[in-house]
N, C-alpha and C positions, 0 to 999 in steps of 0.2 A: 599852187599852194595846196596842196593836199592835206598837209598837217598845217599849225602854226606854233606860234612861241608866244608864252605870258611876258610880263612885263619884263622882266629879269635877262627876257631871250631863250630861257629854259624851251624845251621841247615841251609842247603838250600833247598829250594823247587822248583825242577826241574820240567820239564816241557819232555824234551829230553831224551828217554831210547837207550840203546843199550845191546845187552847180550854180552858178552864175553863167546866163545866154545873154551875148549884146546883141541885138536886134539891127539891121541895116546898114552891114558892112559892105562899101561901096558906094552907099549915098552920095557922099559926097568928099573929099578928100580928107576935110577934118577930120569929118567921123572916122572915118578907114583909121586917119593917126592916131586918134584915141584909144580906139580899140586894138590894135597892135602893139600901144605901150601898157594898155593895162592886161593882155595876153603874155609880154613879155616877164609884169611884175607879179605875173601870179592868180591874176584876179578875176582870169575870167577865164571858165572852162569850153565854153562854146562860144560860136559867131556865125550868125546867119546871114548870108550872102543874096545880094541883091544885084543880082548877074543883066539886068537890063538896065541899068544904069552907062552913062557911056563911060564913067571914071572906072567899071567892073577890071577891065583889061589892064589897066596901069596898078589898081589895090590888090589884085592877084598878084601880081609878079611880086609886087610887097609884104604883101602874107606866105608866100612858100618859104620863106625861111623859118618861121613861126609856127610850119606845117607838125604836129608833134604834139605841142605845149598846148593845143587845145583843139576840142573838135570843130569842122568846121562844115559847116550846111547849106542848104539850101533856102533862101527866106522871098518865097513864094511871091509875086506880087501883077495885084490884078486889081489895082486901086491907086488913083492919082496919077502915076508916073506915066509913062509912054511905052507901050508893049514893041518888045522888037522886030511885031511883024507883024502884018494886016489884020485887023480884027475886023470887019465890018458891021457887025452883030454887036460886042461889046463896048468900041471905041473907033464907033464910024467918023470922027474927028480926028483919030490918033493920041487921042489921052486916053486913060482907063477911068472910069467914072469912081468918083466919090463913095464910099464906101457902104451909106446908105440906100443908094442908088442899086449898087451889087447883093448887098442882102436882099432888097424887097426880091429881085429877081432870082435870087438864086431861090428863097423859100417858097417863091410862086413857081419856080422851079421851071424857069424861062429864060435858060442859057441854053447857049448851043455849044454841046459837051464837043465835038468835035474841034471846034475853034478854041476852046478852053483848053484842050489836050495840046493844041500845037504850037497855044502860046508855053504853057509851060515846059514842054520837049525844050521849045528855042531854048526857054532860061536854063535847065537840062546840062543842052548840048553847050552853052556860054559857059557855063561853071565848069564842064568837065575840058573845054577847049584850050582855058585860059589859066585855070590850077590846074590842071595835067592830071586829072582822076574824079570818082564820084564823089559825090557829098557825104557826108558823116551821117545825116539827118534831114527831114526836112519840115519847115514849119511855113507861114505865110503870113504875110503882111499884115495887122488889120487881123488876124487872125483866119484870112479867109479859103486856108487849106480846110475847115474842118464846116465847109457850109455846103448844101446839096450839091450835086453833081460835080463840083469840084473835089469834094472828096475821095468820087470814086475816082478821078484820075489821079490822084496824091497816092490811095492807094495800089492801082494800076503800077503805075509810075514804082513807086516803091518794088514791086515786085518783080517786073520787068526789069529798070535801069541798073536799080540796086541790089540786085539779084536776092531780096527779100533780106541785105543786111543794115544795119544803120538803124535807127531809130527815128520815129516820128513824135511832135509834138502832140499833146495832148492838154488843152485850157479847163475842161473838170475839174472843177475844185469842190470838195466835201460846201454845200452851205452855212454847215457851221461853223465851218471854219471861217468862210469868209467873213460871216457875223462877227466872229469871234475879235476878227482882228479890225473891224470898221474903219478901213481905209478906202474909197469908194466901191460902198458896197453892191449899190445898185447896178453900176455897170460892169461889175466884177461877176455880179449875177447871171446877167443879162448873156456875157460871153462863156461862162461856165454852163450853161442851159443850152446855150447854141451848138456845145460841145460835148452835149451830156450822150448822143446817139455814137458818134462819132467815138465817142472814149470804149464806148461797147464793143463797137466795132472793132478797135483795134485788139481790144481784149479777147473777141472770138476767132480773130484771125490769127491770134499769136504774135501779131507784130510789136516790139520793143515801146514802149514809150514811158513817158514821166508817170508817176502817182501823182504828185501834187503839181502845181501850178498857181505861182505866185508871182508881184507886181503890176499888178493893174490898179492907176490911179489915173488923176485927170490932170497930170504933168502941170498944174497951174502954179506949185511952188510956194502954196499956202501952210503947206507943212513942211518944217525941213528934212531935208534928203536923211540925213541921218535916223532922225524916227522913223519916219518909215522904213529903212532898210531894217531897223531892229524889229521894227512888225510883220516883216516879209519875212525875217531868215526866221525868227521865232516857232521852237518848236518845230523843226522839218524833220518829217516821216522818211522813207526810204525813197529813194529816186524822188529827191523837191527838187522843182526847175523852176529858178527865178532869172523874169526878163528883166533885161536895163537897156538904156538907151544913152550911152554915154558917145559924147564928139564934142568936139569943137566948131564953134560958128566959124563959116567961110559963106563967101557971097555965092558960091555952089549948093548948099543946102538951104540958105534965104529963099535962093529958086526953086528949091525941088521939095521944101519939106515945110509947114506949119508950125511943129515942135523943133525948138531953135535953142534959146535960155538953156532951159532946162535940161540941154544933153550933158551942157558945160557943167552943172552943178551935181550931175552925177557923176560925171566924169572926175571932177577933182575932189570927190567923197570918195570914191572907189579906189585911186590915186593915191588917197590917206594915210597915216599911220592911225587913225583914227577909226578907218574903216578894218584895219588889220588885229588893234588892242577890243575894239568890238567884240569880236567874232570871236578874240581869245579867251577874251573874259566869258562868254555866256558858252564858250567848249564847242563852239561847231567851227567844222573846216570845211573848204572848200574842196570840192573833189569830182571827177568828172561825171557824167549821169551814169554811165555804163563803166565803172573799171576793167582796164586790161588784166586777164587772169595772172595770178603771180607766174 
Protein backbone atom coordinates (compact mmCIF):
# COMPACT_ATOMS: atom_id res chain seq x y z
CA UNK A 1 0.00 0.00 0.00
CA UNK A 2 2.16 2.66 -0.78
CA UNK A 3 -0.52 5.15 -1.97
CA UNK A 4 -4.16 4.76 -0.75
CA UNK A 5 -7.77 5.83 -1.78
CA UNK A 6 -10.58 8.19 0.09
CA UNK A 7 -13.85 7.20 0.56
CA UNK A 8 -15.11 7.37 -3.03
CA UNK A 9 -12.01 4.91 -3.94
CA UNK A 10 -10.43 8.03 -5.65
CA UNK A 11 -6.50 7.89 -5.56
CA UNK A 12 -5.02 10.13 -3.06
CA UNK A 13 -1.76 11.75 -3.17
CA UNK A 14 -0.10 11.66 0.11
CA UNK A 15 2.40 13.48 0.99
CA UNK A 16 2.93 11.48 4.80
CA UNK A 17 4.71 7.93 4.86
CA UNK A 18 5.21 5.64 7.59
CA UNK A 19 6.31 1.89 7.39
CA UNK A 20 4.59 -0.65 9.34
CA UNK A 21 7.18 -3.61 10.97
CA UNK A 22 5.31 -6.86 12.50
CA UNK A 23 7.66 -8.09 15.02
CA UNK A 24 8.10 -12.12 15.46
CA UNK A 25 7.48 -13.74 12.46
CA UNK A 26 7.93 -17.32 12.98
CA UNK A 27 6.76 -17.30 16.55
CA UNK A 28 4.47 -19.40 16.13
CA UNK A 29 2.25 -20.43 13.31
CA UNK A 30 -0.53 -18.10 13.94
CA UNK A 31 1.55 -15.30 13.89
CA UNK A 32 3.50 -16.29 10.77
CA UNK A 33 -0.47 -16.47 9.17
CA UNK A 34 -1.25 -13.08 10.32
CA UNK A 35 1.42 -11.41 9.11
CA UNK A 36 1.60 -13.04 5.62
CA UNK A 37 -2.13 -12.10 5.10
CA UNK A 38 -1.63 -8.57 6.15
CA UNK A 39 1.81 -8.45 3.79
CA UNK A 40 -0.39 -9.78 1.18
CA UNK A 41 -3.09 -6.86 1.83
CA UNK A 42 -0.86 -4.20 1.89
CA UNK A 43 -0.42 -3.51 5.31
CA UNK A 44 2.72 -4.21 6.39
CA UNK A 45 6.14 -3.13 4.91
CA UNK A 46 8.44 -5.12 6.87
CA UNK A 47 8.62 -8.43 9.08
CA UNK A 48 11.24 -9.49 11.36
CA UNK A 49 12.14 -12.97 11.69
CA UNK A 50 12.60 -15.05 14.50
CA UNK A 51 14.83 -17.78 12.81
CA UNK A 52 15.36 -19.96 16.32
CA UNK A 53 12.10 -20.80 16.66
CA UNK A 54 11.66 -24.46 15.37
CA UNK A 55 8.15 -23.33 13.23
CA UNK A 56 11.33 -20.66 11.45
CA UNK A 57 11.83 -23.64 8.53
CA UNK A 58 8.12 -24.38 7.68
CA UNK A 59 7.07 -19.95 7.82
CA UNK A 60 10.05 -19.39 5.41
CA UNK A 61 9.11 -21.65 2.86
CA UNK A 62 5.61 -19.68 3.44
CA UNK A 63 7.00 -16.22 3.21
CA UNK A 64 9.04 -16.74 -0.22
CA UNK A 65 6.29 -16.10 -2.08
CA UNK A 66 5.68 -12.83 -0.40
CA UNK A 67 9.41 -12.23 -0.90
CA UNK A 68 8.97 -8.67 -2.74
CA UNK A 69 5.69 -7.11 -1.19
CA UNK A 70 7.77 -6.27 1.91
CA UNK A 71 11.02 -6.36 3.54
CA UNK A 72 12.06 -8.92 5.49
CA UNK A 73 14.64 -9.04 8.57
CA UNK A 74 16.16 -10.37 10.91
CA UNK A 75 14.47 -10.03 14.61
CA UNK A 76 17.26 -10.78 16.90
CA UNK A 77 16.48 -12.73 19.96
CA UNK A 78 18.23 -13.37 23.14
CA UNK A 79 15.50 -13.35 25.67
CA UNK A 80 12.85 -16.13 26.79
CA UNK A 81 13.00 -18.34 23.80
CA UNK A 82 15.78 -21.17 23.49
CA UNK A 83 18.99 -20.36 21.57
CA UNK A 84 19.94 -22.64 18.89
CA UNK A 85 23.11 -23.46 20.34
CA UNK A 86 25.02 -23.91 23.66
CA UNK A 87 25.17 -20.99 25.55
CA UNK A 88 26.71 -21.78 28.87
CA UNK A 89 27.41 -18.11 29.98
CA UNK A 90 23.85 -16.84 28.88
CA UNK A 91 21.35 -19.80 29.15
CA UNK A 92 23.23 -22.60 31.10
CA UNK A 93 19.64 -24.16 31.27
CA UNK A 94 18.96 -23.82 27.62
CA UNK A 95 16.39 -20.91 27.85
CA UNK A 96 17.63 -17.26 27.21
CA UNK A 97 16.83 -15.26 30.34
CA UNK A 98 14.15 -12.82 30.97
CA UNK A 99 14.76 -9.63 29.55
CA UNK A 100 15.60 -7.78 32.74
CA UNK A 101 17.84 -10.35 33.57
CA UNK A 102 19.81 -9.41 30.12
CA UNK A 103 19.85 -5.69 30.54
CA UNK A 104 21.22 -5.72 34.08
CA UNK A 105 24.08 -7.74 32.36
CA UNK A 106 24.58 -6.33 29.42
CA UNK A 107 24.82 -2.57 31.07
CA UNK A 108 27.09 -4.03 33.69
CA UNK A 109 28.53 -5.22 30.60
CA UNK A 110 28.88 -8.85 31.75
CA UNK A 111 28.31 -10.77 28.59
CA UNK A 112 30.49 -12.86 26.94
CA UNK A 113 30.61 -11.07 23.41
CA UNK A 114 32.02 -14.14 21.80
CA UNK A 115 28.99 -16.49 22.87
CA UNK A 116 26.81 -13.64 21.98
CA UNK A 117 28.33 -13.40 18.19
CA UNK A 118 27.69 -17.13 17.70
CA UNK A 119 24.34 -17.27 18.92
CA UNK A 120 23.41 -14.77 16.52
CA UNK A 121 25.64 -16.00 13.40
CA UNK A 122 23.33 -19.39 14.14
CA UNK A 123 20.22 -17.16 13.80
CA UNK A 124 22.32 -15.46 10.75
CA UNK A 125 23.11 -18.50 9.01
CA UNK A 126 18.87 -20.03 9.83
CA UNK A 127 17.40 -16.99 8.08
CA UNK A 128 19.84 -17.14 5.20
CA UNK A 129 19.61 -21.20 4.99
CA UNK A 130 15.84 -21.36 5.04
CA UNK A 131 14.87 -18.01 2.92
CA UNK A 132 17.61 -18.56 0.47
CA UNK A 133 19.48 -15.00 1.07
CA UNK A 134 20.25 -12.10 3.64
CA UNK A 135 17.95 -10.22 5.73
CA UNK A 136 16.62 -6.76 4.52
CA UNK A 137 17.46 -5.52 8.07
CA UNK A 138 18.11 -6.23 11.39
CA UNK A 139 16.43 -5.39 14.67
CA UNK A 140 16.01 -7.60 18.07
CA UNK A 141 13.70 -8.90 20.23
CA UNK A 142 12.95 -6.95 23.37
CA UNK A 143 14.81 -4.52 21.52
CA UNK A 144 17.98 -5.98 22.52
CA UNK A 145 20.24 -5.49 19.41
CA UNK A 146 20.78 -1.98 20.59
CA UNK A 147 22.19 -2.83 24.26
CA UNK A 148 26.18 -2.93 25.14
CA UNK A 149 28.11 -5.42 23.45
CA UNK A 150 25.49 -6.79 21.67
CA UNK A 151 25.47 -4.04 19.59
CA UNK A 152 28.83 -4.18 18.44
CA UNK A 153 28.03 -7.58 17.00
CA UNK A 154 24.71 -6.21 15.28
CA UNK A 155 26.99 -3.83 13.96
CA UNK A 156 29.86 -6.33 13.15
CA UNK A 157 27.44 -8.61 11.66
CA UNK A 158 25.88 -5.92 9.65
CA UNK A 159 28.97 -5.13 7.87
CA UNK A 160 30.41 -8.53 7.53
CA UNK A 161 27.11 -10.57 6.48
CA UNK A 162 25.36 -7.92 4.94
CA UNK A 163 28.01 -6.49 3.31
CA UNK A 164 27.15 -3.05 4.91
CA UNK A 165 23.62 -3.04 2.91
CA UNK A 166 20.06 -3.22 4.48
CA UNK A 167 19.27 -1.30 7.29
CA UNK A 168 19.27 -1.39 11.02
CA UNK A 169 16.56 -0.56 13.59
CA UNK A 170 16.96 2.26 15.41
CA UNK A 171 14.16 2.87 19.19
CA UNK A 172 15.34 6.82 19.54
CA UNK A 173 12.60 8.66 19.59
CA UNK A 174 12.73 12.67 20.05
CA UNK A 175 11.30 13.04 23.97
CA UNK A 176 8.97 15.27 22.89
CA UNK A 177 7.54 13.49 20.93
CA UNK A 178 7.01 10.82 23.06
CA UNK A 179 5.35 13.34 25.69
CA UNK A 180 3.49 14.54 22.98
CA UNK A 181 1.72 11.51 22.15
CA UNK A 182 1.33 9.89 26.02
CA UNK A 183 0.96 6.49 25.15
CA UNK A 184 3.17 4.67 27.73
CA UNK A 185 5.43 7.11 28.14
CA UNK A 186 7.58 5.91 30.67
CA UNK A 187 8.68 2.94 29.06
CA UNK A 188 8.80 4.38 25.78
CA UNK A 189 11.36 6.50 27.57
CA UNK A 190 13.11 4.20 29.07
CA UNK A 191 13.86 2.11 25.63
CA UNK A 192 14.48 5.40 23.57
CA UNK A 193 17.32 6.33 26.27
CA UNK A 194 18.82 2.77 26.01
CA UNK A 195 19.03 3.60 22.28
CA UNK A 196 19.90 6.97 22.41
CA UNK A 197 24.17 5.79 21.98
CA UNK A 198 23.39 3.27 19.80
CA UNK A 199 21.31 5.75 17.31
CA UNK A 200 24.73 7.86 17.19
CA UNK A 201 26.40 5.29 16.34
CA UNK A 202 24.64 4.27 13.55
CA UNK A 203 24.55 7.79 12.40
CA UNK A 204 28.57 8.05 12.62
CA UNK A 205 29.03 4.89 10.81
CA UNK A 206 26.75 5.76 7.85
CA UNK A 207 24.67 2.76 8.54
CA UNK A 208 20.72 3.11 7.13
CA UNK A 209 18.27 3.37 9.76
CA UNK A 210 14.77 4.75 10.81
CA UNK A 211 14.45 8.68 12.18
CA UNK A 212 11.54 7.93 14.12
CA UNK A 213 10.30 4.94 16.11
CA UNK A 214 7.02 4.33 17.28
CA UNK A 215 4.58 1.73 19.08
CA UNK A 216 5.64 1.08 22.23
CA UNK A 217 2.86 0.42 24.72
CA UNK A 218 1.98 -1.98 27.60
CA UNK A 219 -0.22 -4.38 25.17
CA UNK A 220 -2.81 -4.54 28.28
CA UNK A 221 -5.76 -3.32 25.79
CA UNK A 222 -6.96 -0.66 28.03
CA UNK A 223 -7.11 1.60 25.07
CA UNK A 224 -8.43 0.60 21.86
CA UNK A 225 -6.02 -0.56 19.14
CA UNK A 226 -7.49 1.92 16.86
CA UNK A 227 -6.49 5.09 19.03
CA UNK A 228 -3.52 4.29 19.47
CA UNK A 229 -2.64 3.46 16.00
CA UNK A 230 -3.89 7.13 15.17
CA UNK A 231 -1.28 8.28 17.83
CA UNK A 232 1.45 6.22 16.48
CA UNK A 233 1.07 7.15 12.63
CA UNK A 234 0.28 10.78 13.70
CA UNK A 235 2.35 13.26 12.30
CA UNK A 236 5.45 11.01 10.86
CA UNK A 237 8.67 12.66 9.87
CA UNK A 238 10.77 10.95 7.18
CA UNK A 239 11.86 7.25 7.66
CA UNK A 240 8.89 6.64 10.85
CA UNK A 241 9.06 2.90 11.75
CA UNK A 242 6.19 1.71 13.57
CA UNK A 243 6.17 -1.77 15.41
CA UNK A 244 3.11 -4.15 15.66
CA UNK A 245 2.56 -7.33 16.85
CA UNK A 246 -0.29 -8.73 14.99
CA UNK A 247 -1.10 -13.16 14.95
CA UNK A 248 -3.41 -15.21 15.91
CA UNK A 249 -3.64 -17.39 19.30
CA UNK A 250 -2.61 -21.01 18.64
CA UNK A 251 -1.53 -23.32 21.66
CA UNK A 252 2.14 -22.68 19.84
CA UNK A 253 2.45 -19.17 21.05
CA UNK A 254 0.47 -19.90 24.53
CA UNK A 255 3.94 -21.80 24.85
CA UNK A 256 6.34 -19.69 23.69
CA UNK A 257 5.00 -16.05 24.22
CA UNK A 258 3.11 -13.92 27.26
CA UNK A 259 1.50 -11.33 24.85
CA UNK A 260 -1.30 -13.59 23.31
CA UNK A 261 -4.97 -11.37 23.11
CA UNK A 262 -3.60 -8.63 22.09
CA UNK A 263 -1.86 -9.79 18.76
CA UNK A 264 -5.45 -10.74 17.60
CA UNK A 265 -6.87 -7.25 18.23
CA UNK A 266 -4.28 -5.80 16.15
CA UNK A 267 -4.22 -8.14 13.76
CA UNK A 268 -8.03 -7.72 12.84
CA UNK A 269 -7.46 -3.44 13.19
CA UNK A 270 -4.87 -3.76 10.65
CA UNK A 271 -7.07 -6.32 8.55
CA UNK A 272 -9.70 -3.29 8.53
CA UNK A 273 -11.28 -1.15 6.16
CA UNK A 274 -11.19 0.97 9.12
CA UNK A 275 -7.46 0.80 9.52
CA UNK A 276 -7.29 1.65 5.58
CA UNK A 277 -10.30 4.93 5.64
CA UNK A 278 -7.79 6.04 8.73
CA UNK A 279 -4.86 6.63 7.25
CA UNK A 280 -6.81 8.07 4.01
CA UNK A 281 -8.47 10.59 5.82
CA UNK A 282 -5.56 12.16 7.89
CA UNK A 283 -3.31 11.70 4.07
CA UNK A 284 -0.51 9.23 5.17
CA UNK A 285 0.37 6.12 3.30
CA UNK A 286 1.98 3.42 3.87
CA UNK A 287 5.46 2.89 2.09
CA UNK A 288 8.55 1.02 2.64
CA UNK A 289 11.39 2.57 5.11
CA UNK A 290 13.89 2.74 2.34
CA UNK A 291 12.29 3.05 -1.49
CA UNK A 292 13.56 1.45 -4.40
CA UNK A 293 14.94 4.22 -6.61
CA UNK A 294 12.62 4.84 -9.55
Amino acid sequence: MGGTVDKSGQAVNLGHRITLCADDYGLAPGVSAAIRHLIALGRLQATGCMTGSRHWPEAAAALKPLDGMAEIGLHITLTDQTPLGAMPDLAPHGKLPALGTLLKRALARRLDRAEIAAEITRQLDAFEAHFGRAPDFLDGHHHVHQLPIIADVVVDLWRRRLGGKGWVRSCAEAPLSILARGVSPVRALVISELGRGFRRRLERMGIPHNQSFRGVYDFSGRIAFARLFSRFTSHPGPRCLMMVHPGLVDAELVAADSLTHQREVEYRFLASDECVLDLAERRIALSPLFPPSP
